[in-house]
C-alpha positions in Angstrom: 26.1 121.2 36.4 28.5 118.4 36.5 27.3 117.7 40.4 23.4 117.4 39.1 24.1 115.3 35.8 26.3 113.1 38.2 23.2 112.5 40.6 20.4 111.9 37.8 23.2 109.5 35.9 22.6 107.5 39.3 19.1 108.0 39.7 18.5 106.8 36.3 20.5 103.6 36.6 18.9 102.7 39.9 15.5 102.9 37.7 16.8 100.4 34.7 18.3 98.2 37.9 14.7 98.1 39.5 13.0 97.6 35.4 11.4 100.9 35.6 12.2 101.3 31.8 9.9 104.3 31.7 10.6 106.2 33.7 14.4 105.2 33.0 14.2 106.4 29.3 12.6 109.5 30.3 14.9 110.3 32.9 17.6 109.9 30.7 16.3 112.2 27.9 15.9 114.6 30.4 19.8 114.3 31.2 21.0 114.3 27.5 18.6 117.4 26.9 19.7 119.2 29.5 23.1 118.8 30.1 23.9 118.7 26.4 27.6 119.7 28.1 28.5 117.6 30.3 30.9 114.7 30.6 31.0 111.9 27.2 30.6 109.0 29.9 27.5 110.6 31.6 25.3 111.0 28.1 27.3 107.8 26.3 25.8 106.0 29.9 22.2 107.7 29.2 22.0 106.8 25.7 23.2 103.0 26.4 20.2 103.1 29.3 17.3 104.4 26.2 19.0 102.0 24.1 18.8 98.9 26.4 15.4 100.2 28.2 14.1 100.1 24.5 15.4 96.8 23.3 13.5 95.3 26.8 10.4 97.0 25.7 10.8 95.9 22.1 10.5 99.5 21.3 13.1 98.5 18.5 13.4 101.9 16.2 14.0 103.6 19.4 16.5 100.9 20.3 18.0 101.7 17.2 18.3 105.3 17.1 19.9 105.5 20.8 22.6 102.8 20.1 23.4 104.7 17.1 24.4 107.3 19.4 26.2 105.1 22.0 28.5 104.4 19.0 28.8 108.0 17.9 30.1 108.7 21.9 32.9 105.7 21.9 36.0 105.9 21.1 37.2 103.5 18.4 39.4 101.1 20.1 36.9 100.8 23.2 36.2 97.2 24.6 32.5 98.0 24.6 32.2 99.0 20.3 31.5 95.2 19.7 28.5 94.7 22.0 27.0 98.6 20.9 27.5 97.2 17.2 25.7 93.7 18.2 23.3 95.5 20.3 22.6 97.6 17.1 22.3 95.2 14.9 19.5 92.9 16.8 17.6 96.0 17.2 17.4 96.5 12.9 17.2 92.6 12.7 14.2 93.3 15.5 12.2 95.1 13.1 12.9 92.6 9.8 11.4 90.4 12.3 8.4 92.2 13.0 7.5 93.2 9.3 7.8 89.2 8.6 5.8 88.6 11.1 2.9 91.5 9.9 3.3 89.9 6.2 5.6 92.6 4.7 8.1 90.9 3.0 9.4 94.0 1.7 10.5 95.9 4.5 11.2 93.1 6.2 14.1 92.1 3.5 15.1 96.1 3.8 15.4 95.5 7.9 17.5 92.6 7.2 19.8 94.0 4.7 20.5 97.7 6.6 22.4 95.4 9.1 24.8 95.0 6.9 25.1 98.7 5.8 24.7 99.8 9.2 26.3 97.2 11.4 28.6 95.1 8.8 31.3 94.0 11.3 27.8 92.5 13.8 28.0 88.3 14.5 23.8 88.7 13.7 25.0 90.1 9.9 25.2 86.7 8.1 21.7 85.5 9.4 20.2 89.0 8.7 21.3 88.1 4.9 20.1 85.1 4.8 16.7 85.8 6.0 16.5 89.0 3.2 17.2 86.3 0.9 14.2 84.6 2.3 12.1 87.4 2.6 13.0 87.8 -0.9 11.7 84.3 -2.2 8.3 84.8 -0.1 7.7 88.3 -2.3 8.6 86.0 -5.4 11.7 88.3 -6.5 13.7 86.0 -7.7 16.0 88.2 -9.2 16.7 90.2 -5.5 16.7 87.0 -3.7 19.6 85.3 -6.3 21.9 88.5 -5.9 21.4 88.8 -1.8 22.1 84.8 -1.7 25.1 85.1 -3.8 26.5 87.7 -1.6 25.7 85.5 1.4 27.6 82.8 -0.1 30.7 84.9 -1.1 31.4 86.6 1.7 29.9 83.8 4.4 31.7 80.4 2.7 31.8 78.7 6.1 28.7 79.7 7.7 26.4 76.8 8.9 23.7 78.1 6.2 25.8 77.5 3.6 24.0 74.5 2.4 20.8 75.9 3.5 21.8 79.0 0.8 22.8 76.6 -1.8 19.3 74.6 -1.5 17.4 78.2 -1.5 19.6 79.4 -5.0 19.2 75.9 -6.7 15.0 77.1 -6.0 15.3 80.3 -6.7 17.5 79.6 -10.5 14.6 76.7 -11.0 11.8 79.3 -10.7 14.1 82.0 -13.1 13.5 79.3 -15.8 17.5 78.9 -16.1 17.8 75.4 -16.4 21.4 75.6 -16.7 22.1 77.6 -14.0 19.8 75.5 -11.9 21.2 72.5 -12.8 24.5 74.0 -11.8 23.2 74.9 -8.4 21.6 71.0 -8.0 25.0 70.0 -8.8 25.9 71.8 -5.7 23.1 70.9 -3.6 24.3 67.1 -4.2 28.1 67.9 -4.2 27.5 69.6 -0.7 25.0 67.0 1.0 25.4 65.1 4.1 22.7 63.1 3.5 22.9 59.9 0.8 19.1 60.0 -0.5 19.5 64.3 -0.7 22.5 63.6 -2.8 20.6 61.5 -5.1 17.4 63.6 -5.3 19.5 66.6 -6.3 21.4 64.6 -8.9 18.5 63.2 -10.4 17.2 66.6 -10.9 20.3 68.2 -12.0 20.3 65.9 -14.8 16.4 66.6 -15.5 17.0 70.3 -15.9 20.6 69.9 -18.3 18.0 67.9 -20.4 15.5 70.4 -20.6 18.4 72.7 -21.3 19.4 70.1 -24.0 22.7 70.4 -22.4 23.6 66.9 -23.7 26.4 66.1 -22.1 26.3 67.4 -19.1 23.2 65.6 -18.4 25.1 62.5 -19.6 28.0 63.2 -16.8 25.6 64.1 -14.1 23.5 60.6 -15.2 26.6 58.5 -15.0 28.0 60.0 -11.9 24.2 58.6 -10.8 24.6 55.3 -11.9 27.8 55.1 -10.5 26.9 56.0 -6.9 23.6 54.9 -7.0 23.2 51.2 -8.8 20.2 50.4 -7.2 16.8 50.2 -7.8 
């Protein structure tokens, strides 16, 4: 038993070497079916050759489903948990991808967020939350989109996105109709800008909405600070 599982393991990565993904996969199925026995290597190496052979032929549930496995056959201190988990991870993030792509915004925002549930400790994780948050605004849930960009922002306060997020929330509070909150988030926006003129578009509209909100004198602060940075025209 051991001799024959030893020989297809080799036959089967000779096929995904030569991109006979095919053949590969099913030749691997065959292994882990039959030799449901045999040594942890042999089936964790079958599983990670579905799993790869899948994310090559954008099969990405599939993908999915077989690095699921590779995890559930590793040890926990193994080298190789990081790249299964990232490997994982694209293949869920795969998926939001192709339901933004076909127009639902829904499960696309329910790809990106299982990466977090299923593969929290991934490098892809932060992105996949952004783009839910995304995904979110396009379906006009401004409600799902505030708590998922929140969450970004908490547990992500360095990531490169982090103004990007802050831009997105200062939208997504505007269309709420919180003109507090939004002005807060403007406030933000302009605090966190690199750019002179974005600073003073977001002020200038931070102090529009503390108006509206007849927030008197924060609109007076936020005005001032204006003035002060900004004396001409």
């Amino acid at each position: 038993h051991e001799h024959a599982a030893a020989t297809l393991a080799a036959s089967i990565d000779d096929l995904y070497e030569m991109k006979e993904y095919a053949p590969a996969i099913a030749t691997a199925r065959l292994l882990i079916e039959r030799y449901p026995e045999s040594d942890v290597a042999l089936r964790r190496s079958a599983w990670t050759v579905v799993a790869n052979a899948s994310l090559d032929t954008a099969d990405y549930p599939q993908a999915e489903q077989a690095y699921a496995q590779v995890l559930e056959l590793t040890p926990d201190g193994d080298a190789s948990r990081q790249v299964t988990v990232d490997n994982l991870a694209a293949a869920i993030y795969k998926q939001g991808e192709q339901a933004n792509v076909a127009g639902d915004h829904r499960a696309a925002a329910n790809h990106f967020l299982r990466v977090a549930q299923t593969a929290p400790a991934s490098k892809i994780r932060p992105l996949a939350e952004y783009d839910a948050g995304a995904a979110l605004i396009a379906l006009e849930d401004w409600t799902g989109a505030a708590d998922v960009l929140e969450s970004f922002r908490e547990k992500h306060p360095d990531h490169e996105l982090k103004r990007d997020a802050t831009k997105q929330m200062a939208f997504v509070r505007k269309k709420e109709g919180d003109q507090n909150r939004a002005a807060e988030e403007y406030e933000r926006v302009a605090a966190e800008a690199v750019e002179p003129e974005a600073r003073r578009e977001a002020l200038l509209v931070a102090g529009e909405l503390y108006e509206n909100a007849k927030a008197v004198d924060r609109a007076l602060a936020v005005q001032l600070a204006y003035v002060a940075e900004f004396p001409d025209p």
